[in-house]
Structures are given as C-alpha cells and as structure tokens.
TORGU-288304 format. One record per residue (C-alpha): z negated, y, x negated; residue number from 1. Coordinates in pm, whole numbers, m for minus. Layout:
// residues N
Z, Y, X, NUM
...
// end
This chain:
// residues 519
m176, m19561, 374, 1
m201, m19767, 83, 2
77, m19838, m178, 3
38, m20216, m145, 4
96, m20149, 247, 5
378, m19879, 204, 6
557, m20097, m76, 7
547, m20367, 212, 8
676, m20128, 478, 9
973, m19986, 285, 10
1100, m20379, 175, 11
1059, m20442, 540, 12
1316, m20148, 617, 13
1537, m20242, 350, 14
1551, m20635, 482, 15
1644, m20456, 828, 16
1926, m20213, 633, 17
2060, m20548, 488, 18
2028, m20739, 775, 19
2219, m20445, 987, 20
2539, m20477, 723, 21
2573, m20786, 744, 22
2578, m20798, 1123, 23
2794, m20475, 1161, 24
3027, m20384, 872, 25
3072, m20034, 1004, 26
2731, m19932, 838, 27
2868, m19960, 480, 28
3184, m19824, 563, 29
3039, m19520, 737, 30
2868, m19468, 449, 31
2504, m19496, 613, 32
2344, m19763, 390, 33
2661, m19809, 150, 34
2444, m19561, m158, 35
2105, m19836, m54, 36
2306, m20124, m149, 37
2442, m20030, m544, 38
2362, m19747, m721, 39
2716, m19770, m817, 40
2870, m19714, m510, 41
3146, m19456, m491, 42
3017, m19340, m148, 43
2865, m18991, m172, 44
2668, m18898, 152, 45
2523, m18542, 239, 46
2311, m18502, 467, 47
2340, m18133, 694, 48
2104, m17992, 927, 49
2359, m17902, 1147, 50
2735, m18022, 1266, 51
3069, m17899, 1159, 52
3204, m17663, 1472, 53
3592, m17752, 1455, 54
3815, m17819, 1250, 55
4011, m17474, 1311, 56
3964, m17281, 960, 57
4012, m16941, 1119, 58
3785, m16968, 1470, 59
3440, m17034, 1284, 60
3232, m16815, 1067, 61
3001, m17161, 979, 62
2852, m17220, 641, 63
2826, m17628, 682, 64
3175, m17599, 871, 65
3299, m17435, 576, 66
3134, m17685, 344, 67
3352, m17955, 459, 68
3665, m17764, 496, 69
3634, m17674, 132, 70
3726, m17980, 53, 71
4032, m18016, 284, 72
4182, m17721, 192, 73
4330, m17470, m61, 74
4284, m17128, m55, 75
4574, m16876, m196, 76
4317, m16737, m464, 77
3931, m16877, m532, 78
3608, m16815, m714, 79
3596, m16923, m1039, 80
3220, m17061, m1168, 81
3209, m16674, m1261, 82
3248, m16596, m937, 83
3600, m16423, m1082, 84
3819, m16434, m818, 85
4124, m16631, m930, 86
4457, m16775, m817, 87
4458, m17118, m662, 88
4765, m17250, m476, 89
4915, m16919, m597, 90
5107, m16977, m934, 91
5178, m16585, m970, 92
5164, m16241, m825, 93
5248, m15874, m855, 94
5157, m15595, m645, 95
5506, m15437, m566, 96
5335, m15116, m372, 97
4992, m15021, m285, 98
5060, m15240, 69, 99
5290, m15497, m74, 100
5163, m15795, m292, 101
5441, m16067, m396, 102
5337, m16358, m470, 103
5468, m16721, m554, 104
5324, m17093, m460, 105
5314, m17369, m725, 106
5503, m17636, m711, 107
5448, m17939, m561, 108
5161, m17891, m317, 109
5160, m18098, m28, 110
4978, m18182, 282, 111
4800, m18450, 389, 112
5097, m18571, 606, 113
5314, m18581, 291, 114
5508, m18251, 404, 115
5568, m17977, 138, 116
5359, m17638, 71, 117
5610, m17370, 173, 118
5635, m16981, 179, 119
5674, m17076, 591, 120
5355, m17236, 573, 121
5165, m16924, 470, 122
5328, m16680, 709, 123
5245, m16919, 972, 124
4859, m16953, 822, 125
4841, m16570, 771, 126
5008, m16400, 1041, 127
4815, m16628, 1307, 128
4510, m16523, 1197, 129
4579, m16169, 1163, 130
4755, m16118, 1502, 131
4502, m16366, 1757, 132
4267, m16176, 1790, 133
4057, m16442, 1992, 134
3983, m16580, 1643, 135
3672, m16527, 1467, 136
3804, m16482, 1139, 137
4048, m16201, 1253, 138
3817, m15929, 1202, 139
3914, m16032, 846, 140
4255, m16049, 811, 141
4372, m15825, 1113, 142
4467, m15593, 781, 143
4793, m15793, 688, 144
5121, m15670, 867, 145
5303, m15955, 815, 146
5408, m16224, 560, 147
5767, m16185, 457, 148
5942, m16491, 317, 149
6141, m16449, 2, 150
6251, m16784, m52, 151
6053, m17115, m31, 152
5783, m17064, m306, 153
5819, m16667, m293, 154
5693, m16452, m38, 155
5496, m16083, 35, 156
5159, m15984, 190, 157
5231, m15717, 370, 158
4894, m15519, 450, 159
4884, m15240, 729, 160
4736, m14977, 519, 161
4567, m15009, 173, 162
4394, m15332, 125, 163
4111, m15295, m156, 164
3965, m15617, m113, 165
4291, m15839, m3, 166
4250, m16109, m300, 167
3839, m16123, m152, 168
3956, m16193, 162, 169
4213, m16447, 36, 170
4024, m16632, m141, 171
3807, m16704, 225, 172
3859, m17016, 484, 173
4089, m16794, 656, 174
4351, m16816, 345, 175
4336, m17255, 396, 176
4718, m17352, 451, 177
4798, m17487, 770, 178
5064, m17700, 792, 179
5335, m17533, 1065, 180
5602, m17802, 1119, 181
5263, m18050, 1179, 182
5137, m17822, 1427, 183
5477, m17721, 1594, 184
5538, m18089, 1661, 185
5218, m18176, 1751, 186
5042, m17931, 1928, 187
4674, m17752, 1850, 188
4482, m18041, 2022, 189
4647, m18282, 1801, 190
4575, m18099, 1522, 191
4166, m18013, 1559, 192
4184, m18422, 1648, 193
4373, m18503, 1335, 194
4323, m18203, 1064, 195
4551, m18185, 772, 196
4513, m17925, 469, 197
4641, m17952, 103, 198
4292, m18006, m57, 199
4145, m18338, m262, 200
4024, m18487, 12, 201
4161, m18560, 354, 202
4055, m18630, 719, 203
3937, m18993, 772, 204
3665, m18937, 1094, 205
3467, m18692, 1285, 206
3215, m18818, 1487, 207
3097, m18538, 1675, 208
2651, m18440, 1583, 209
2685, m18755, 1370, 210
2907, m18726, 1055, 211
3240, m18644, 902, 212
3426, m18867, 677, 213
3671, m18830, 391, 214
3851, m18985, 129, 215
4060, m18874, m154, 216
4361, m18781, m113, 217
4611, m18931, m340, 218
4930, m18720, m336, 219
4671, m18419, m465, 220
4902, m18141, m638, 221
4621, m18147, m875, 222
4580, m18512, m930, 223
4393, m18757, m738, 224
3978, m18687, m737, 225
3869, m19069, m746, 226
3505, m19026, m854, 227
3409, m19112, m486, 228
3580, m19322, m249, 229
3421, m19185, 25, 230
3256, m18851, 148, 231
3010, m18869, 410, 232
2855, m18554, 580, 233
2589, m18675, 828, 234
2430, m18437, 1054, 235
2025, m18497, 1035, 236
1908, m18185, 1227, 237
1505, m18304, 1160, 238
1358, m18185, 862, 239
1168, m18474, 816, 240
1428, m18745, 845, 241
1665, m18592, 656, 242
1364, m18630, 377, 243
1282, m18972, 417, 244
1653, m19048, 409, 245
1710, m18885, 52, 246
1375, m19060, m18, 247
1524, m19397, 53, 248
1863, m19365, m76, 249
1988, m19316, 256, 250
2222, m18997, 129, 251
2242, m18863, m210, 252
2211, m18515, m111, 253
1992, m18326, 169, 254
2027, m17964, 242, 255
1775, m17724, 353, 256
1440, m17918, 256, 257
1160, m17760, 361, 258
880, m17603, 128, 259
607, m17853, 254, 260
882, m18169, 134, 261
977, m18004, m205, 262
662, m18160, m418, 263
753, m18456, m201, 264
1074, m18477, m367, 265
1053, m18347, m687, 266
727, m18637, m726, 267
971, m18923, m598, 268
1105, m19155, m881, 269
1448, m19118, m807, 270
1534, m18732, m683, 271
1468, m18435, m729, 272
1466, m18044, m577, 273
1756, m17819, m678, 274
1742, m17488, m590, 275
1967, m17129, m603, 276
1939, m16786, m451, 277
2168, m16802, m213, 278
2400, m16544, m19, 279
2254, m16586, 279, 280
2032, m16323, 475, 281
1803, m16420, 796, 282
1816, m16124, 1040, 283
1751, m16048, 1438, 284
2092, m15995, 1620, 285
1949, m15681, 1891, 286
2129, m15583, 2175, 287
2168, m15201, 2189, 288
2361, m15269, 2559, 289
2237, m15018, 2795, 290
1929, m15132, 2998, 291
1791, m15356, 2732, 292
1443, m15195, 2534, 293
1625, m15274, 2242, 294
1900, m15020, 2340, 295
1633, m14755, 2214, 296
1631, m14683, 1876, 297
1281, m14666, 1877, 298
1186, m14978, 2054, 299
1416, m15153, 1733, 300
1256, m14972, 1497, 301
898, m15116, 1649, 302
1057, m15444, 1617, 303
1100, m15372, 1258, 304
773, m15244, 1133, 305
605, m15530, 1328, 306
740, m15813, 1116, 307
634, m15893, 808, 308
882, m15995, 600, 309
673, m16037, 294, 310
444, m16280, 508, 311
766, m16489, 613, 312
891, m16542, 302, 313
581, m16648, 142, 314
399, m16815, 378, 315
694, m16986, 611, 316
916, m17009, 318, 317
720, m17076, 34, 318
863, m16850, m161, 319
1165, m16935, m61, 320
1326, m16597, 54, 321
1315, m16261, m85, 322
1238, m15980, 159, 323
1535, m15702, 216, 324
1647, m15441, 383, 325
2023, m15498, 372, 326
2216, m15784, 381, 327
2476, m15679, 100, 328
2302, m15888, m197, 329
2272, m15878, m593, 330
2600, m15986, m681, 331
2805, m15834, m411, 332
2993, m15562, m434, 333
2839, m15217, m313, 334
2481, m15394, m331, 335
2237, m15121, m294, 336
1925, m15234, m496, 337
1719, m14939, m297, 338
1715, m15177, 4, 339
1645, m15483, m179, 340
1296, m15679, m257, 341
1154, m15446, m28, 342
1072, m15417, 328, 343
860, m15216, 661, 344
560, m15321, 791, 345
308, m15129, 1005, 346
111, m15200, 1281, 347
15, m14873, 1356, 348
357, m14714, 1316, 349
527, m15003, 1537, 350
255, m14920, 1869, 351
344, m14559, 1778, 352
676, m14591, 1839, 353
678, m14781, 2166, 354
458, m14526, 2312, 355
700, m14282, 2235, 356
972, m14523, 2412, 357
765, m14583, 2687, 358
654, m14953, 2635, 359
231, m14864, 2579, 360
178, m15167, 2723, 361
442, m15353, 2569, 362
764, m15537, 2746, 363
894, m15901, 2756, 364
1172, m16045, 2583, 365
1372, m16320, 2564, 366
1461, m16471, 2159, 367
1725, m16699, 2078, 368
1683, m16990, 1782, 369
1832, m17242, 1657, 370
1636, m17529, 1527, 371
1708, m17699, 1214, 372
2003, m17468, 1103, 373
1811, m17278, 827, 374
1521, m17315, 592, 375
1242, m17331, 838, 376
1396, m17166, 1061, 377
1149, m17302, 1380, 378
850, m17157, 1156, 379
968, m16822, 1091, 380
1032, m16745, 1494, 381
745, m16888, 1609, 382
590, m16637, 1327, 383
793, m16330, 1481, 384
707, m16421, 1850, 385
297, m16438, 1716, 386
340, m16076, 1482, 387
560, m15884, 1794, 388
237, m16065, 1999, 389
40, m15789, 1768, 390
241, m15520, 1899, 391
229, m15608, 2273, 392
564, m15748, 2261, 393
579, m16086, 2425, 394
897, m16258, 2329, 395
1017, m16571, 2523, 396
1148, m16775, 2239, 397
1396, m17073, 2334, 398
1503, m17312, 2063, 399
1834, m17406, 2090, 400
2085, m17709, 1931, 401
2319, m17583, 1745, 402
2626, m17657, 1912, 403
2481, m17492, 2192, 404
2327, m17180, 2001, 405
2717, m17145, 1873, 406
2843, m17133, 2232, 407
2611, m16916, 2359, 408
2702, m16653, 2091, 409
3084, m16729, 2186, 410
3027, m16683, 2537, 411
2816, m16357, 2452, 412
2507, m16516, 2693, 413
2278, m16391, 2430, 414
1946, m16213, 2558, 415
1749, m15948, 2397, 416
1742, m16049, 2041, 417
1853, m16414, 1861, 418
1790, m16530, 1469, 419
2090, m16596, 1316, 420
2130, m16628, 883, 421
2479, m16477, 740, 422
2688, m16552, 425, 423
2942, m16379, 279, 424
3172, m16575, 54, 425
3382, m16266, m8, 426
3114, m16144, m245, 427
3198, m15802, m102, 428
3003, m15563, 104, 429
3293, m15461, 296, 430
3252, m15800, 478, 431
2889, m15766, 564, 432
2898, m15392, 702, 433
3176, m15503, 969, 434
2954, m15679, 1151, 435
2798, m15321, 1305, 436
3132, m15248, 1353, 437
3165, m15193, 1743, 438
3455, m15359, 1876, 439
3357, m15672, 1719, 440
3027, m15714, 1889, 441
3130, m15586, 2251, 442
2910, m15784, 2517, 443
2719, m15928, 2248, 444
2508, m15634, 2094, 445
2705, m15340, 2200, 446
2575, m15158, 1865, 447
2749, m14841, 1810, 448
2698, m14583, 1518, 449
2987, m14299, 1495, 450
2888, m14239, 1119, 451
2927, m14646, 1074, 452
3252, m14655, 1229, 453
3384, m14310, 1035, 454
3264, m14502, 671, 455
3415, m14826, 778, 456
3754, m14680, 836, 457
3754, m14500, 543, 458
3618, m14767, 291, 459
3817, m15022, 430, 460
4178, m14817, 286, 461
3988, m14684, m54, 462
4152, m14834, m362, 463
3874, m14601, m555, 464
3620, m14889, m646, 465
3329, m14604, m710, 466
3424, m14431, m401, 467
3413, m14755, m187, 468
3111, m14854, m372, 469
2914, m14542, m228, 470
3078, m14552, 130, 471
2951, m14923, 172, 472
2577, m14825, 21, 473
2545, m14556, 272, 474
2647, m14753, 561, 475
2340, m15020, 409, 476
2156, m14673, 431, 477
2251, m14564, 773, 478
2196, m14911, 924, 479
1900, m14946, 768, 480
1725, m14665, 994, 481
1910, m14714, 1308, 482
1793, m15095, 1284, 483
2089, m15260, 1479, 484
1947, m15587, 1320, 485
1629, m15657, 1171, 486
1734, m15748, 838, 487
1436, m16016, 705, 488
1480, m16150, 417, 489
1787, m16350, 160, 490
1739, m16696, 170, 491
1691, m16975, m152, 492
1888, m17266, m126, 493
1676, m17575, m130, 494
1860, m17881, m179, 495
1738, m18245, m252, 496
1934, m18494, m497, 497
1939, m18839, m597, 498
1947, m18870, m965, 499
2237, m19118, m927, 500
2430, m18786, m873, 501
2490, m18458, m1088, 502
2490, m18178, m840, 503
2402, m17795, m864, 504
2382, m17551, m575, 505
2589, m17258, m563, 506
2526, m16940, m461, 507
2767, m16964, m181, 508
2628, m17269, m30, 509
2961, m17471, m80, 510
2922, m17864, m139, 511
3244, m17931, m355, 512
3340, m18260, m390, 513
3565, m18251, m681, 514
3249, m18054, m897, 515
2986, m18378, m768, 516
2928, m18618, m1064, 517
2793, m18986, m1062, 518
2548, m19034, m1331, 519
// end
C-alpha cells in the first residue's frame, strides 16, 4: 500500500470516528474515541486481551481481573516500588504472639458509598474468605482463625498456627475491604452489580467482553487522583486490533503485543514498546486422575522432554520468555536458580519413555487453550500439538474464549492437559508450590505427591526464613521430576504506549492508575 493511499485511508477513518461522536455521544464518554479527539483528554483507555471475571475480590485468581480491582481497592499492607512489603490502609501493627498480629486502620478511609472503614469491615473481609471455602482465594487465607475486634480502628489477626508469610498474603486481592453494612443491606448480587471498595477510583460501568469504566473517586482517604477523569479497560481479545487501535490513538495502552507488532510499534510516530520480566510462568495443567495417560509418571515426563521450551520462547515468543523448570521466579522467595534458564528436551528420551508406559504407538489427547489471554498464546499450542506430533502424541487442541476457558476450569470439565500462565503477587514461593497441593486440585488434576504434601505442611508453620527457604526449593525439586505440570517458560511483559502517557510495566502485571502520567 502506498503512503499517499494509507494517509487517505486513515483520514477516511478518522472523518467516520468524528462523524460517529457527533451522532452518538456515548463514544466519547465511553472513552472509545475520547484520546482520538485531544491529546489532552483526561480519558486513559487500556486495552486487555481478555475480560475482568467478577467483581468478587476473593473468587478469582485473574491477572487483568486483578488489574482493575487494584484500583478499586485497598489492601491492609502493599508492595512498595521495592517490592518491600508495606502497610497500606494499616496505620500500625505489632505482633502480640507468634499467631496474633494487632493491628490498627487509619483514619478516615471510606467507601465508595460514603460509609466508614471499620475494624467490622475487615473481620467481615477476612473471615469470609478464610472460612468459604468455595472461594478461590481461600486456599490463601484459610490460615487466619478469626479477626477479633478491639475497638473500631483496632483489631487482631488471629492465624491458626504460625503464619510466616501473613503480611505476603495481606498485601494480595484477598486483603481488598469489603464494605459489610453495603453488602448486609444489599445482598451479593447487588454488590458484583454495583462494586464498592475504598480505592482512588470507583465503579462507574461494566459492560460485560467490552470494557470497564471508572472515575476518581473524590472522598479518597488519600486525596482525590484527578490526573484522569476517566479509566477505560476495553477488552480487545485480537492481537491485531488491539495494535491498530494503540496505532490510531484508539487506547493509550495495549497489553500483550505480540513479537511480530513490536517493530510495528516501536517505528510508529507516536508509541512505543515497553517491556518487563514479568511473574508470570506458562505451564501444562496434567491430569494425574486415574485412567488418563497422563496419570503415569512416565507418560508426563514424555510430555516434558518433547517440548522445547528453548524453541518456544525464541521462536513463538521472540525472545520474549525465558525457559524454566519451576515456576518460583528470580525475585521470589525460595527461588531455586538450579531450575531456572534451563529446561528438557529429547526426542529420543521422550519415545523411550512411552514405550516403557505402553504408548509405542503413541495415544490421543485432548488440550485446552485459551486464545488471546497470553503473549502468543495460540502460537505456542499449536507449537506443542506439532513437537508432541514428533513423539506420536496427537493432541486435539480446542481454543477456547476466555470466559469460557475460566468456567471450564471452575466446573473441573478440563481434559487431558490445558495451557494456563500463573502469577504470584505474593512474591513468595509458598504461594506457587500450593498449587500441587492435593485437595486444591481434586477433579481437576488429581495430582498427589506424599513428600509435596509432608513439605507443604511443614513450610507453611516455619517462622525459620532459611529453613522455609530450603523446604520450598525442594518441593521446586521434587515437582520438577514427578512433572505434575510442564513448567515452559516465565513470560516478558510486552506492553504498547502512547507517548501522550508515562507508563512503566511492573513486574506484577498491575496497571495502577494513580502511578499513570499524562505527558
């Protein structure tokens, strides 16, 4: 195309843009075209791969979920630019006894609704998530005992045993006050419908696989964030229009661009790439429930040694992912740099093994993806299904739409093996190695490792940092040979920007308003 006919084409889509405002004001309020119009406009718009899955802090374990509550919300304790874990909505705290932490609020945090921050407000928050165990984020806070009220800014976390990483865990989207007279009054469904937290910004609209929209809230215990007027999140699960929209001034960010795009945008007058190692490992979820290949050790390990992790990362990626073993990264606590920036690959040793297990000839097998959820994320499964191929695996791979990948794990309907990419914005192993803990994953991969579970009971009361250190490593160890997931690779975070805004990735993959800049 030339640039005489493509300057013609993109002033013919900017007459439509302008001719679409003026016919429907929605647009600019929506925040679709408002960041075309004036480079001055106080409308930030991000643009996600995927949508937000609800607006209950402690029933999702969802990176762009979590991006967006961020924002709503205040956390008892938070990460720091240090990643220091530091107090947030708590003013002070003391730790009475080795399961006894008192603590006090600050003054003058309130919700969205214009009701106070109280010491009632936490033990509602805490003690839900602890005791439902029908929540997702239990697993992480099924620890605390109870929250005792002292007075109305005072009160004590109460753990059931020794709690080494409490303040990690509180400083999670499990630890986001929710507002208890609100939801006593109004009911759940009310309050997924109409969300209120204590953050900087508050709920304006949700319109479900299309966007999310806030605006500041001005009662702030911190003071009012007015830089933007507006925040919109709009889900753009295509790769490529999620490019040409950051390309156009269509959003000022754009998450998860892919490698082919990043020239693209870093060439464009206007944007550029800005990128971060992120927290974030890819990895095959196996079932190990009886009947399944993948139930044999051996048949997992073949799995294993057939992908090449090195070839993913550079080829599908770019570059974009560094191959591991474990999915406790640099950074985290009880990393284990043995298991790191390396990976297995062998043919020979893969067909070796599933003669031994009894599949010569190979087996089918059905693989889960979703599509548009992480960096190239289509690419690298359609690479797996073509290097098990090698093996005389034939996987059945099924792309899936988010929303419906995330009910299909909740309804445990998974089939032999599914790609899913993990955080952890604890920043501590101990939250990685639970997930081969067994009762969490019953009917879903029905993993089970006696020495896991033995280490994970005993790490999870050690108050001896060294100790807990080694207990975590050798539970990377363990896992590591028994292959209850293929581990692949920790993913780069790859995120477009308009110059009009000043915006850095973190490692955590958190979009925070408050830190987002016009220039």
């Amino acid at each position: 195309m030339s640039k005489r006919l493509g300057l013609l084409l993109t002033l013919f889509v900017a007459m439509l843009v302008v001719s679409a405002c003026s016919g429907d004001g929605s647009k600019d309020k929506d925040g679709k075209s408002g960041s075309k119009e004036n480079e001055d406009s106080k409308v930030l718009t991000v643009a996600m791969g995927s949508d937000i899955v609800s607006f209950d802090i402690h029933d999702h374990n969802n990176t762009s979920t979590e991006s967006v509550h961020d924002n709503m919300y205040n956390y008892l304790f938070k990460r720091d630019a240090d990643n220091v874990v530091q107090p947030e909505l708590v003013e002070s705290f003391e730790q009475v006894d080795e399961l006894t932490v008192k603590m006090k609020l600050k003054e003058g945090v309130k919700f969205h609704n214009g009701d106070d921050l109280t010491s009632e407000d936490v033990k509602f928050t805490l003690e839900r998530v602890a005791t439902d165990e029908k929540l997702k984020e239990h697993a992480n806070y099924k620890q605390i005992k109870e929250v005792e009220v002292i007075d109305d800014l005072t009160f004590n976390v109460i753990t059931h045993d020794p709690e080494p990483s409490l303040f990690h865990r509180l400083s999670r989207l499990g630890s986001g006050m929710l507002p208890k007279n609100y939801i006593d009054e109004n009911g759940w469904d009310h309050y997924l419908s109409n969300p209120v937290g204590t953050g900087p910004y508050k709920f304006k609209q949700w319109v479900r696989d299309d966007r999310v929209v806030l605006e500041p809230f001005e009662d702030y215990y911190d003071g009012k964030v007015d830089e933007w007027d507006e925040v919109v999140f709009r889900v753009i699960p295509e790769n490529s229009t999620r490019v040409s929209e950051l390309l156009t001034g269509g959003v000022d960010i754009a998450t998860n661009i892919p490698p082919s795009d990043w020239d693209r945008v870093n060439d464009n007058d206007g944007t550029s790439m800005k990128t971060e190692v992120s927290n974030r490992t890819l990895l095959l979820m196996l079932r190990s429930t009886e009947g399944y290949p993948t139930s044999d050790v051996r048949v997992r390990k073949a799995i294993d040694y057939a992908i090449d992790n090195a070839a993913l990362a550079e080829h599908a990626l770019k570059g974009g992912g560094v191959p591991t073993r474990t999915r406790v990264g640099p950074g985290n606590f009880g990393h284990n740099p043995d298991l790191y920036d390396t990976y297995n690959y062998n043919i020979d040793k893969a067909k070796e093994l599933l003669k031994e297990a009894g599949y010569e000839d190979g087996f089918e097998m059905t693989f889960q993806s979703p599509r548009g959820r992480y960096l190239q994320d289509a690419e690298v499964s359609e690479m797996i299904v073509g290097m098990l191929s090698q093996v005389g695996i034939t996987a059945k791979l099924e792309f899936m739409e988010w929303s419906n990948f995330v009910e299909m794990r909740t309804a445990k309907k998974n089939g032999d093996a599914y790609l899913l990419g993990l955080g952890n914005s604890m920043f501590d192993g101990a939250y990685s190695v639970d997930w081969y803990r067994a009762e969490r994953f019953e009917g879903e991969t029905d993993y089970k490792n006696d020495e896991i579970e033995e280490l994970l009971d005993q790490s999870a009361v050690n108050m001896d940092e060294k100790t807990r250190e080694e207990q975590i490593q050798k539970i990377e160890e363990i896992a590591a040979e028994d292959v209850p997931h293929v581990i692949l690779y920790q993913e780069s975070i790859n995120t477009g920007v308009s110059d009009r805004v000043n915006f850095e990735p973190t490692k955590d993959e958190m979009i925070y308003v408050p830190n987002i800049k016009r220039n």
